[in-house]
C-alpha positions in Angstrom: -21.2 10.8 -5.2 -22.2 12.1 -8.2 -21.3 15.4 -7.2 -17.9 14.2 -6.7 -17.9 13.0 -10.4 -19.5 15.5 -11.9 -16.7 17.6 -10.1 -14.0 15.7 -11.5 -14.8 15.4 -15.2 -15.8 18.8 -14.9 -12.6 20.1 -13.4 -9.9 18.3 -14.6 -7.6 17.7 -17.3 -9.1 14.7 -19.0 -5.7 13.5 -19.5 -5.4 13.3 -16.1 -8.4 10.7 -15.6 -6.2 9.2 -18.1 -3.6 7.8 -15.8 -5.8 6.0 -13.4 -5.4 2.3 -13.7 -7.4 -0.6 -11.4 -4.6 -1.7 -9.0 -4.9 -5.2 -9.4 -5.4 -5.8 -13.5 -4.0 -2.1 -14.5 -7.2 -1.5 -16.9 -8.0 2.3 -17.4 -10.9 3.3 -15.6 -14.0 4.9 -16.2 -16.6 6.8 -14.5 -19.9 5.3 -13.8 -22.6 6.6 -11.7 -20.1 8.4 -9.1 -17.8 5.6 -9.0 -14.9 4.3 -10.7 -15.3 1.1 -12.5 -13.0 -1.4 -14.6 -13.6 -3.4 -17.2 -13.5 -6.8 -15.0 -16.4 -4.5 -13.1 -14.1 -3.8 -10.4 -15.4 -0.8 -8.5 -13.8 2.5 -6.7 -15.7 4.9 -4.6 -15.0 8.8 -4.9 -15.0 10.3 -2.1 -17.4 13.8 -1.8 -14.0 15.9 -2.4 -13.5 14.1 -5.1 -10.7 12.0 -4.2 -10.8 8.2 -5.2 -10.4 5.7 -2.6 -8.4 2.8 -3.9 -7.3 2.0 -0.2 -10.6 0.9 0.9 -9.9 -2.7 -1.1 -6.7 -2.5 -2.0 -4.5 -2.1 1.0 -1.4 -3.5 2.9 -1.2 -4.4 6.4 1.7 -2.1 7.1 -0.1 0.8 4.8 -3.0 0.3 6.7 -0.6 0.8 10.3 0.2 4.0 8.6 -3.4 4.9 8.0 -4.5 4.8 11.7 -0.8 6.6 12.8 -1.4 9.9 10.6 -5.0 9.7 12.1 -3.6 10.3 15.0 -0.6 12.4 14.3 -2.0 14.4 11.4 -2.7 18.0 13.3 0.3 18.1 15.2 2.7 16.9 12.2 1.1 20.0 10.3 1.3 22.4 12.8 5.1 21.7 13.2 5.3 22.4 9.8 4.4 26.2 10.4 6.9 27.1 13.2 9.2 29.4 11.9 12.2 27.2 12.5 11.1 24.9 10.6 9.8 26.8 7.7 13.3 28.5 7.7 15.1 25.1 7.9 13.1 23.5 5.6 13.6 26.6 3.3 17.4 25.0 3.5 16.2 21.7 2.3 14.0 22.9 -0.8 16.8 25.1 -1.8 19.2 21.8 -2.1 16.2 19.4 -3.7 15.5 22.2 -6.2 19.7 22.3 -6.9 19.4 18.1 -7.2 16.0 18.4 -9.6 17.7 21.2 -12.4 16.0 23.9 -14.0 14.0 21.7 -17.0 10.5 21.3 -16.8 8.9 18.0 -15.0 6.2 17.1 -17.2 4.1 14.3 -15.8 5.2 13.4 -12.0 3.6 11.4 -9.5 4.4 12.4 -6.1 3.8 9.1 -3.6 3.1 9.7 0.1 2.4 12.7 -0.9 1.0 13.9 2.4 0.0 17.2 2.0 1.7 17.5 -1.6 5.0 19.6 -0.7 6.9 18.4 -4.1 4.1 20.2 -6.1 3.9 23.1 -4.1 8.2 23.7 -4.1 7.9 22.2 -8.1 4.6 23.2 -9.4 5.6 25.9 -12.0 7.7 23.5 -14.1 5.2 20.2 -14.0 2.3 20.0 -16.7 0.5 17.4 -15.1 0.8 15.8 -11.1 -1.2 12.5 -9.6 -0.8 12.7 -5.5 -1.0 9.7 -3.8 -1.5 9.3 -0.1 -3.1 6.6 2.2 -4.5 9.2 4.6 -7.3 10.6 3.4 -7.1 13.3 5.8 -4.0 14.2 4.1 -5.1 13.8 0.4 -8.0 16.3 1.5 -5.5 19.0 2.7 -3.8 18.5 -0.6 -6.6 19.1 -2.4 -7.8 21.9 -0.6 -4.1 23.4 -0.9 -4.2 22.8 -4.9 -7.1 23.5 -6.7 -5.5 23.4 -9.9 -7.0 21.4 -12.6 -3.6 20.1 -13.6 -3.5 18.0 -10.2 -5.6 15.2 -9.3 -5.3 13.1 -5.8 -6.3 9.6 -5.2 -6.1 7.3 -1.7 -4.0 4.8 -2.5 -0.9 2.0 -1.1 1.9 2.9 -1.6 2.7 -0.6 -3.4 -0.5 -1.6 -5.2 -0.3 1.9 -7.1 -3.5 2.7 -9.4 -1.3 4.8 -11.9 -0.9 3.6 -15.9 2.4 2.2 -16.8 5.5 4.2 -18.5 3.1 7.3 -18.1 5.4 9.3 -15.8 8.3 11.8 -16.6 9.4 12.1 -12.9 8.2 10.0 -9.9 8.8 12.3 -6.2 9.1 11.2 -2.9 9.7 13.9 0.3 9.5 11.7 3.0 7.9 8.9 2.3 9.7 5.9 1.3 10.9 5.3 5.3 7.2 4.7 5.9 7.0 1.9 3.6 8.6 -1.5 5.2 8.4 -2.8 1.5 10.9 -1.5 -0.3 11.3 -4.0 -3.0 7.6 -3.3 -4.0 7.7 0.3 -3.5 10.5 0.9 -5.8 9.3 -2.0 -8.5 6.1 0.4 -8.7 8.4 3.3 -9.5 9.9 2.1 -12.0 6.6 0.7 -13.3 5.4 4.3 -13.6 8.6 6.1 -14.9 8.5 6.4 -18.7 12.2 5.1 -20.4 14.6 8.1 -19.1 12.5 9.0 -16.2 13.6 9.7 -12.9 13.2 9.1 -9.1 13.9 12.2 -6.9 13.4 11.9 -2.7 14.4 13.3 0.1 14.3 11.0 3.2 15.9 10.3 7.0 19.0 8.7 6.3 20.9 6.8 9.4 24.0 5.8 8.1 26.3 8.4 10.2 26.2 6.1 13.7 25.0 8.7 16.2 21.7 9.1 14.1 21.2 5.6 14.1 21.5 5.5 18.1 19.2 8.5 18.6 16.8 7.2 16.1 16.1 3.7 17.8 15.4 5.2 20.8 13.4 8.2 19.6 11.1 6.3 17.2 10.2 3.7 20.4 9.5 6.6 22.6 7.8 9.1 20.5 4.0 9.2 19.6 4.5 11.0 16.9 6.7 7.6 15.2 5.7 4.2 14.2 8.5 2.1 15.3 7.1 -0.9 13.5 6.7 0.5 10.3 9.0 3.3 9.7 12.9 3.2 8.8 15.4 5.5 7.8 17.2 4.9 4.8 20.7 3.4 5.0 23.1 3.7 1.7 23.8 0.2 1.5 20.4 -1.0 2.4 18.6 1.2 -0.1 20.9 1.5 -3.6 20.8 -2.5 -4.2 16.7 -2.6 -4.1 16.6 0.4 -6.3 18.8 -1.2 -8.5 17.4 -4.6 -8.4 14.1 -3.0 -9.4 15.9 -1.3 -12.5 16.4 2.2 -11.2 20.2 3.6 -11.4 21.4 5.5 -9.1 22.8 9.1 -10.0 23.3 11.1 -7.0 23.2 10.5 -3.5 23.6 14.0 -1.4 23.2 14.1 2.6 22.1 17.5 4.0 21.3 18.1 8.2 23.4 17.8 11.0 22.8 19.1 15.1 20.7 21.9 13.4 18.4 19.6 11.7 18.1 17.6 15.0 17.3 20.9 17.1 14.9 22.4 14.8 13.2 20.2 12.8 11.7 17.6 15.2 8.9 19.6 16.7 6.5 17.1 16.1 8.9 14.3 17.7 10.3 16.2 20.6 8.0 18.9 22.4 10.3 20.5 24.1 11.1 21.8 20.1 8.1 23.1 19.7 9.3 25.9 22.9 12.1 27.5 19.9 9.1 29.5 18.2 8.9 31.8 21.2 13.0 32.5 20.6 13.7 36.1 19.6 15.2 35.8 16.2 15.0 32.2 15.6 14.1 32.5 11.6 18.0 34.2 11.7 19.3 31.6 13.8 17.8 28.6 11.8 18.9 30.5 8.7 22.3 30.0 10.8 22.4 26.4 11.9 21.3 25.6 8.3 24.9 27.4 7.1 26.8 25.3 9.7 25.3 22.1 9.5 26.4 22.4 5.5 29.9 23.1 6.6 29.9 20.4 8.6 29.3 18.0 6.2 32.3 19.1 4.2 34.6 18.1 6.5 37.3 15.2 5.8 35.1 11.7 6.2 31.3 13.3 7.1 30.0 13.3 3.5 27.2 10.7 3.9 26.9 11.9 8.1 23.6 14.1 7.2 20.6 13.2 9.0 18.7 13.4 5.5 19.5 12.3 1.9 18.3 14.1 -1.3 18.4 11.2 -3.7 17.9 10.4 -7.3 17.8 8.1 -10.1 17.1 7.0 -13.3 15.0 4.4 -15.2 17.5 3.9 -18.8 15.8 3.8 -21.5 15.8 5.4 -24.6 
């Protein structure tokens, strides 16, 4: 363990050791013989990759659900992410979050449920300083692994019982994660807890208020390995924009993207028979396509909020 911390002061922006805050009383956090400890004497392992593990005492019973599920989904759920229908897709995606973001830099972002830190990688260049925040540790480690840079640091943590300082954040970024957390009231309260006055709140997230996405979902999510039923829920306008704003978060856009292209070829870790398209002649071109008509789609007369996904933000006021 001392490795680990030796690693980590050695490594890292100093500011970034900075953020960390004890869950429970939000005191700062120091190091202390290759653990973290408060002032109350509260005390956090690091793990050997240097990656503190808040979840080991702090932890839901839902987040902990999630925990065991991406143990057993993590390989697949990454590999899916390397078909080239889905890279091409996706491609589609960033290019639409990066549109809803704007060109000025970040400056200090948390990205929670972080997975395998995608925000970072498709933002990177324009933050100064990032915290990840995943329960899997499995996941954190890939994030790690996948960036090195001293201006990131990645902790295990709940989603809810976030061990981040206060008013310390300029953005706070979610890419897929809030439909894992049943607790949205807590999940967005600790956002707002972390965004400095004028921050903001940017996501992209399954959204089921077009009908037929709702009805393919409920059966999908009961019959796929790769879903959690019990924990996970797509995001539904009306269900999602009061909670955001009963936790003091406005909202300032709301944008769905994905149609029958995002159902074909961006589900290969849900449907197998998806994973068959990489062996398709041409399918980068064709994804490429789909992407094109999916958009089109959702400009016709009444299909504005029909997308299977919503890019999402909003603000904390403040001066």
């Amino acid at each position: 363990m001392l490795a680990a911390s030796e690693e980590l002061l050695g490594v890292l922006d100093p500011r970034l050791m900075r953020l960390l805050r004890s869950p429970s009383t939000g005191e700062a956090l120091r190091l202390d013989g290759g653990d973290l400890l408060s002032p109350a004497g509260e005390r956090w392992r690091i793990d050997p990759s240097g990656v503190p593990l808040f979840a080991e005492s702090a932890l839901t019973a839902e987040a902990a659900a999630q925990q065991a599920h991406y143990a057993r989904i993590m390989e697949i759920y990454l590999e899916n992410l390397q078909y080239p229908h889905t890279r091409e897709y996706g491609a589609a995606m960033d290019r639409a979050l990066l549109e809803i973001a704007g060109e000025k830099p970040l400056g200090t972002v948390a990205e929670i449920c972080s997975g395998q830190a995608d925000a970072f990688a498709l933002l990177g260049d324009r933050i100064d300083m990032g915290v990840g925040v995943d329960i899997s540790l499995p996941m954190i480690r890939v994030a790690r692994r996948r960036h090195p840079s001293s201006k990131f640091l990645f902790v295990q943590a709940d989603a809810t019982r976030l061990p981040l300082a206060s008013g310390a954040f300029d953005h706070v970024v979610m890419l897929g994660g809030i439909h894992h957390v049943p607790d949205r009231a807590a999940l967005f309260g600790q956002v707002h807890r972390l965004l400095r006055p004028g921050g903001r709140f940017l996501w992209r997230e399954p959204v089921s208020d077009f009908f037929l996405w709702r009805l393919l979902r409920a059966a999908v999510y009961r019959l796929s390995p790769a879903l959690d039923h019990e924990t996970e829920r797509p995001l539904l306008y009306g269900e999602t924009v009061p909670v955001l704003e009963e936790a003091g978060l406005r909202l300032a856009s709301w944008q769905t993207h994905g149609f029958a292209g995002f159902c074909l070829l961006m589900n290969s870790d849900v449907l197998v028979v998806n994973r068959l398209l990489r062996f398709v002649p041409g399918i980068g071109a064709l994804a490429r396509g789909f992407a094109r008509v999916d958009a089109l789609c959702l400009k016709a007369p009444g299909m504005r909020r029909a997308g299977t996904m919503v890019i999402g933000l909003a603000l904390k006021d403040g001066l």
